[in-house]
MARBA-3410 file (N, C-alpha, C, O; in Angstrom, 1 decimal):
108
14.0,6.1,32.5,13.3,7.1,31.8,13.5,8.5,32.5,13.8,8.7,33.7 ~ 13.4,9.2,31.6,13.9,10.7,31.9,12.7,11.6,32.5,12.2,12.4,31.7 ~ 12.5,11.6,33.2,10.8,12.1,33.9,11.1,13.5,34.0,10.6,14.1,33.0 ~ 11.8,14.3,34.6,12.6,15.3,35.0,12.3,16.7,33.2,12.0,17.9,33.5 ~ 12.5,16.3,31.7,12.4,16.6,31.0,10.9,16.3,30.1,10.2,15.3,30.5
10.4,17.0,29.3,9.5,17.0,28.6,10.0,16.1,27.0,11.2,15.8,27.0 ~ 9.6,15.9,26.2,9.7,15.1,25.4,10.4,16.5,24.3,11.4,16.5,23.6 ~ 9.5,17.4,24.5,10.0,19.0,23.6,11.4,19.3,24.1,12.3,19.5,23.2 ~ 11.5,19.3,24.9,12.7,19.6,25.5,13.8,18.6,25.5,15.0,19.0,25.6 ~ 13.6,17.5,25.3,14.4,16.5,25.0,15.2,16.5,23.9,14.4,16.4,23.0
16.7,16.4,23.1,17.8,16.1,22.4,17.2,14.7,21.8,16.6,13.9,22.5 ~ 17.5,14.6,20.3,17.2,13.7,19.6,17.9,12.0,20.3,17.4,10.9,20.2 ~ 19.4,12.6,21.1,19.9,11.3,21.3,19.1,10.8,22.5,18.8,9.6,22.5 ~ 18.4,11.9,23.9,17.5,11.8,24.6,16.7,10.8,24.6,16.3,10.0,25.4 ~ 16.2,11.1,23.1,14.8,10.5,22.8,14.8,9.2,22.3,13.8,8.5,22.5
16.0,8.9,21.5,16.0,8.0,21.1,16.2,6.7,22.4,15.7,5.5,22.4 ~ 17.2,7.4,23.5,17.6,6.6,24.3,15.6,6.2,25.3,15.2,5.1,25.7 ~ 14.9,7.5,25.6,13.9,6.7,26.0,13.1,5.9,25.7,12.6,5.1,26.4 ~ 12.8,6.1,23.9,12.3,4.8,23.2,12.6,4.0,23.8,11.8,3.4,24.5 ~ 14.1,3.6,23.5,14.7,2.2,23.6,13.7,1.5,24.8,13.0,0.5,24.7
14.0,2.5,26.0,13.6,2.0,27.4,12.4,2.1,27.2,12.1,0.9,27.4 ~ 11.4,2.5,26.9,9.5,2.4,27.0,9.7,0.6,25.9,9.2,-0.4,26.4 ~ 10.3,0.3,24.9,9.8,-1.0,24.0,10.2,-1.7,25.0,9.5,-2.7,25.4 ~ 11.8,-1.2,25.9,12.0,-3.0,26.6,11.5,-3.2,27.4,11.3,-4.3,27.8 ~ 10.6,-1.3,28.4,9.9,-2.0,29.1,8.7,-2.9,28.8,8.3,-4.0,29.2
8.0,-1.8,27.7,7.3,-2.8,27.0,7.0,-4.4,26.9,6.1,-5.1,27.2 ~ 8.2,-4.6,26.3,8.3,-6.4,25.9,8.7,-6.7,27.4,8.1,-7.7,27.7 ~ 9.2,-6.5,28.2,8.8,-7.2,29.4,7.3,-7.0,30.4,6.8,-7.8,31.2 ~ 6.7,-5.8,30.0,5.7,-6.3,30.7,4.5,-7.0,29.3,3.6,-7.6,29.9 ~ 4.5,-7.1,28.5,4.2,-8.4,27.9,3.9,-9.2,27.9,2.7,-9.6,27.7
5.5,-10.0,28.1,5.8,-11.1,28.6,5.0,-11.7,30.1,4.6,-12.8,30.5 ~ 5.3,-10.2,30.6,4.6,-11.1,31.9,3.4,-11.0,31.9,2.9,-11.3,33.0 ~ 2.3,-10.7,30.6,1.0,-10.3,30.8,0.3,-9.2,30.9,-0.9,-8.9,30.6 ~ 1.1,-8.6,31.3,0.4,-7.2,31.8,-0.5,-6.5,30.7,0.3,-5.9,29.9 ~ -1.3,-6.5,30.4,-1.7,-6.0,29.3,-1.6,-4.5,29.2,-1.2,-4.0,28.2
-2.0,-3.8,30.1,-2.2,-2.7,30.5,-1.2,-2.0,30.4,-1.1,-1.2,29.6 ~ -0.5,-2.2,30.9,0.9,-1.2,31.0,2.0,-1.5,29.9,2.9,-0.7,29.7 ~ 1.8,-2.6,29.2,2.0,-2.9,28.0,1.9,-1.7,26.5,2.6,-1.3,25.6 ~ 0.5,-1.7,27.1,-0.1,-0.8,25.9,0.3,0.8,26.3,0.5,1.7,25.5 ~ 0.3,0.9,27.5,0.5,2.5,28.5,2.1,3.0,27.7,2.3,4.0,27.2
3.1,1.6,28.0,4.6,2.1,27.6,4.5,2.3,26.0,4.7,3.4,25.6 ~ 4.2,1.2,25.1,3.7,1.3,23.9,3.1,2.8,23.1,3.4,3.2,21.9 ~ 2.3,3.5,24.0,1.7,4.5,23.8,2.8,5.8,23.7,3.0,6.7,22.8 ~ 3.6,5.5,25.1,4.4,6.4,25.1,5.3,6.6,24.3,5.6,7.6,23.8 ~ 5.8,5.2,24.0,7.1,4.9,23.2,6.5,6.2,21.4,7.1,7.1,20.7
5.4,5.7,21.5,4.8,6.3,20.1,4.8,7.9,20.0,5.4,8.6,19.1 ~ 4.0,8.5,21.4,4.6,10.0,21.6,6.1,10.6,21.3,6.4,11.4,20.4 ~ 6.8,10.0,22.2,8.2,10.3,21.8,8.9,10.3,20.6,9.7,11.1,20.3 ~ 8.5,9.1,19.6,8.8,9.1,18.5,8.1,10.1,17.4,8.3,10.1,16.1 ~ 7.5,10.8,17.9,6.3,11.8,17.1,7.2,13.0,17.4,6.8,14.1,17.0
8.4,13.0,18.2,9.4,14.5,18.4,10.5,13.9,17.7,11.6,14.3,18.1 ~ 10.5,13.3,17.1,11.8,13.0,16.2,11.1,13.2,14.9,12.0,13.2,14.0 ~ 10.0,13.5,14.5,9.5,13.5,12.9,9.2,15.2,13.4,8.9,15.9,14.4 ~ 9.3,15.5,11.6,9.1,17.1,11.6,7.9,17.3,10.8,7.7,17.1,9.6 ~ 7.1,17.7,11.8,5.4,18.0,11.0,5.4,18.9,10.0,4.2,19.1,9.6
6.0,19.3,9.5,6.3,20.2,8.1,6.1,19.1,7.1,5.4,19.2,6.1 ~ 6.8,17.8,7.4,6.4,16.6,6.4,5.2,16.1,6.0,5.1,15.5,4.9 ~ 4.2,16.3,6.8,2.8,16.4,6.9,2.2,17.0,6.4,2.3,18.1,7.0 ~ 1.5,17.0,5.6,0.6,18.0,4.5,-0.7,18.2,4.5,-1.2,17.3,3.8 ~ -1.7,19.1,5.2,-3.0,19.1,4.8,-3.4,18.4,3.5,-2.8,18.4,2.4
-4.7,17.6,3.8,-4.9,17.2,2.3,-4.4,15.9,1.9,-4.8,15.4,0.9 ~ -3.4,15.2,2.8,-3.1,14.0,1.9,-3.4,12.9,3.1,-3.8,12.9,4.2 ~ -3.2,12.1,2.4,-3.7,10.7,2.8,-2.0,9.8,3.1,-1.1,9.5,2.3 ~ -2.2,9.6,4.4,-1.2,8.1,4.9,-1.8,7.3,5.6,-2.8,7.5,6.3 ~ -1.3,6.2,5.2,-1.0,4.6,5.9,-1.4,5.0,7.4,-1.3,6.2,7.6
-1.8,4.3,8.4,-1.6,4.0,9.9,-0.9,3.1,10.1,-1.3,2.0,10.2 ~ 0.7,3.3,10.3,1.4,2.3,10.9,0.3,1.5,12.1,-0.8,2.0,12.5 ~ 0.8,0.1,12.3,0.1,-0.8,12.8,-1.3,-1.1,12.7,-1.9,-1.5,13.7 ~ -1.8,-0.7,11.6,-3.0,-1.1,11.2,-2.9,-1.4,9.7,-3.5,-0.6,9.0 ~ -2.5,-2.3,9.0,-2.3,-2.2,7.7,-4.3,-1.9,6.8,-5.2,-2.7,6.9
-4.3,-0.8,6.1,-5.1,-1.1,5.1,-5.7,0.0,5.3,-6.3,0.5,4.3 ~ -5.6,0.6,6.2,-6.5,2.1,6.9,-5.8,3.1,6.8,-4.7,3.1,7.4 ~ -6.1,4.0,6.2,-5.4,5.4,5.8,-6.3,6.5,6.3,-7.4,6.2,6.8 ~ -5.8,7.8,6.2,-6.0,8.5,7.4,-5.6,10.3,6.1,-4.6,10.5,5.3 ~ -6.5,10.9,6.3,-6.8,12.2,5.5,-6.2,13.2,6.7,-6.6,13.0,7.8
-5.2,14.1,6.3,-5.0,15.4,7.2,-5.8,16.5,7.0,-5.7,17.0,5.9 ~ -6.5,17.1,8.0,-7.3,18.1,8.0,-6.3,19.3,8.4,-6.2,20.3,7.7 ~ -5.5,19.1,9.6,-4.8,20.0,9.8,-3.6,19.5,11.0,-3.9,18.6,11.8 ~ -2.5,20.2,10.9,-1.6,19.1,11.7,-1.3,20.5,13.2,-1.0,21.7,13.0 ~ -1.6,19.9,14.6,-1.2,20.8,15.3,-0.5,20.7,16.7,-1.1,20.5,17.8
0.6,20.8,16.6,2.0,20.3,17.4,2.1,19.1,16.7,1.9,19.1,15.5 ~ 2.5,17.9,17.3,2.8,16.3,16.9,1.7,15.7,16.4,2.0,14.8,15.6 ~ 0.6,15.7,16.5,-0.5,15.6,15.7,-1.2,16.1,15.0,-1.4,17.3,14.8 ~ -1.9,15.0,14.1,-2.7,15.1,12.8,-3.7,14.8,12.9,-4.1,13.7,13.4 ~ -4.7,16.2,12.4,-6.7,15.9,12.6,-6.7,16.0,11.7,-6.2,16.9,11.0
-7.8,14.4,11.2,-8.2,14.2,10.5,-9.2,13.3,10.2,-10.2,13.6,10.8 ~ -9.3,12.5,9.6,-10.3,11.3,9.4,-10.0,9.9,8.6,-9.4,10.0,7.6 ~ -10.3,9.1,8.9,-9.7,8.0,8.7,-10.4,7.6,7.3,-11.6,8.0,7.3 ~ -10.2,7.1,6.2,-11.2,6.7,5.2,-11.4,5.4,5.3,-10.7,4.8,4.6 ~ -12.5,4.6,6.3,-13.0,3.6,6.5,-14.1,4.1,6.5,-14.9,3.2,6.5
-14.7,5.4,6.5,-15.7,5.7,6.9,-16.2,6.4,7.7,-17.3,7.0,7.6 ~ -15.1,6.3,8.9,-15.5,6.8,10.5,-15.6,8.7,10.0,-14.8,9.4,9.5 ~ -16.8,9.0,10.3,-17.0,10.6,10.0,-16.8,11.5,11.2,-17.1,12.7,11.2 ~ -16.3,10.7,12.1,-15.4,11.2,13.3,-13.8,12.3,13.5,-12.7,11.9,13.9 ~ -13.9,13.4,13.2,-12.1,13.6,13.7,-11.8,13.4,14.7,-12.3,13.5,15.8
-10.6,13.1,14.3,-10.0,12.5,15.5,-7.7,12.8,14.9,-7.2,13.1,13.9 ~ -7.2,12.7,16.3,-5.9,12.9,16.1,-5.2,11.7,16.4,-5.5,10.8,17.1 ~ -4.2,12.0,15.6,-3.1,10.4,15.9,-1.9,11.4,15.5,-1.8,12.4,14.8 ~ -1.1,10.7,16.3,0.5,11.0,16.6,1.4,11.2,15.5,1.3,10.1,15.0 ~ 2.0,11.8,15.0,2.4,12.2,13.5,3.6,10.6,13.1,3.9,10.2,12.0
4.1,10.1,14.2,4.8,9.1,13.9,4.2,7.7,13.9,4.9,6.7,13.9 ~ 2.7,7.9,13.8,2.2,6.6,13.2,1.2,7.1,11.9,0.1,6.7,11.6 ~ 1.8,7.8,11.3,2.0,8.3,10.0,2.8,7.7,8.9,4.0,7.8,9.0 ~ 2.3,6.8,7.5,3.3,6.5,6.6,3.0,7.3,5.6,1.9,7.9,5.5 ~ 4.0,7.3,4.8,4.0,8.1,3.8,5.0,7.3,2.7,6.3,7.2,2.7
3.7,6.8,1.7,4.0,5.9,0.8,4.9,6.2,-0.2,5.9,5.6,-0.5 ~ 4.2,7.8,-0.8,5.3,8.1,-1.6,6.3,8.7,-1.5,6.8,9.3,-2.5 ~ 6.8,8.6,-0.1,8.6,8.6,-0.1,9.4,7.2,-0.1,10.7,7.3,-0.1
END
């Protein structure tokens, strides 16, 4: 992993290459249990992938999917840098931000 660079500052092929490395670390620590650092690389892997999508795609006002949560959608109040505040329609009367790349968008 590229520590030295910021994720902003990072080249698409950059980023794609640290993905790669946060899932395998990922699936190895996994494998070995780790729960924690599992979820730590996972997290990151997610950040990084949130600088490969362009928040202009993101629209105040509409409603997407939560990748890895099937059934829970998510209202944009307003999107600022790689994140989207909004609220989830389960209910939760909470805002809260999530990563623009665990964002779906059905009707594309």
């Amino acid at each position: 992993m590229n520590q030295d660079k910021r994720y902003s500052q990072m080249s698409k092929e950059e980023l794609e290459q640290e993905i790669r490395q946060l899932k395998e670390k990922a699936r190895k620590a996994e494998q070995m249990g780790m729960v924690n650092e599992f979820a730590v690389l996972e997290r990151k892997a997610v950040m990084a992938e949130a600088y490969l999508r362009d928040p202009s795609d993101y629209k105040k006002g509409e409603i997407y999917e939560i990748h890895g949560d099937p059934g829970q959608y998510f209202k944009i109040d307003y999107i600022n840098g790689r994140f989207a505040w909004g609220y989830r329609l389960s209910g939760n009367v909470e805002q809260e931000a999530l990563p623009i790349s665990l964002l779906i968008n059905k009707s594309k």
